[in-house]
C-alpha positions in Angstrom: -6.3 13.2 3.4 -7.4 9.5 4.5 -8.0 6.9 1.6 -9.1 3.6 2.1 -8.3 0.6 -0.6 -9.9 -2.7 -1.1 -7.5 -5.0 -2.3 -8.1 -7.7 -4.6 -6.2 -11.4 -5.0 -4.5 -11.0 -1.0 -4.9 -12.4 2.6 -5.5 -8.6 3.5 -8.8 -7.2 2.2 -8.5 -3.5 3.1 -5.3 -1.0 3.0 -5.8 2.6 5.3 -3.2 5.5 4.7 -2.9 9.2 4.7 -1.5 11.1 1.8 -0.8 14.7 2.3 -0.7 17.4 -0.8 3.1 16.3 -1.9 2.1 12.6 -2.3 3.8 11.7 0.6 2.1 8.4 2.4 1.8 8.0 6.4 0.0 6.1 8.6 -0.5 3.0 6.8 -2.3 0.2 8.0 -3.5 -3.3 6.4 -6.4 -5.4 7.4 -6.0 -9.2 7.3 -2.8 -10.5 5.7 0.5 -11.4 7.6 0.7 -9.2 10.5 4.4 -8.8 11.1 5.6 -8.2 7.5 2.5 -5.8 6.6 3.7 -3.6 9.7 7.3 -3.8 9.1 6.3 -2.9 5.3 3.8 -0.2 6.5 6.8 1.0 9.0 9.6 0.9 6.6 7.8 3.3 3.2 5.9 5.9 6.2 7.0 8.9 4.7 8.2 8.1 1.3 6.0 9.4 -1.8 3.6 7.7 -3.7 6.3 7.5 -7.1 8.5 5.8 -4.8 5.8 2.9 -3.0 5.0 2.3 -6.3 8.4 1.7 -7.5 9.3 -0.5 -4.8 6.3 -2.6 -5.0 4.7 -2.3 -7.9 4.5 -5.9 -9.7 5.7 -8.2 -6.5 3.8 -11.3 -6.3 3.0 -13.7 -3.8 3.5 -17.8 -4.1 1.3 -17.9 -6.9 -1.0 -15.0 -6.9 -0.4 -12.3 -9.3 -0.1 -9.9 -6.4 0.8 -9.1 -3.4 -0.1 -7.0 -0.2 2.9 -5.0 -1.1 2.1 -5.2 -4.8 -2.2 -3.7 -3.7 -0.5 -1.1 -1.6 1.6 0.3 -4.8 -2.1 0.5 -6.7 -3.6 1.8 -3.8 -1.0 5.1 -3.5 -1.2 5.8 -7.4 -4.7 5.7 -7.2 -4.9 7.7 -4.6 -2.5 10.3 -5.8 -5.0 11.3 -8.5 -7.1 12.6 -6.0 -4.9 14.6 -4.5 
């Protein structure tokens, strides 16, 4: 299934994945932000679950925002894991 994630308080605005019925997150891509690390951090969790984004990312922060890309993509996969 495709979801689609506005993120809030980041250079990126908008976070694209698919999640199939396991929870497990492909095909991520992010709009806006730092190109090269939001590939190489789309590349680097394809295929890992939504548990495990969320533990790597969840609560990263960026200079001083409260959040990160990395930290909106961990929100994005739990949220979307309750629709799945």
């Amino acid at each position: 299934m495709k979801f689609q994630y506005r993120t809030e308080g980041t250079c990126s605005q908008m976070i694209t994945f698919d999640m199939d019925e396991n929870k497990v997150v492909s095909n991520i891509e992010f709009f806006g932000g730092c190109n090269g690390n939001l590939k190489a951090i789309a590349v680097a969790v394809d295929g890992k679950t939504a548990d495990e984004i969320y533990d790597l990312f969840h609560g990263i922060t960026c200079g001083y925002k409260p959040t990160s890309c990395s930290d909106q993509l961990a929100n994005a996969v739990m949220e979307a894991a309750k629709n799945v």
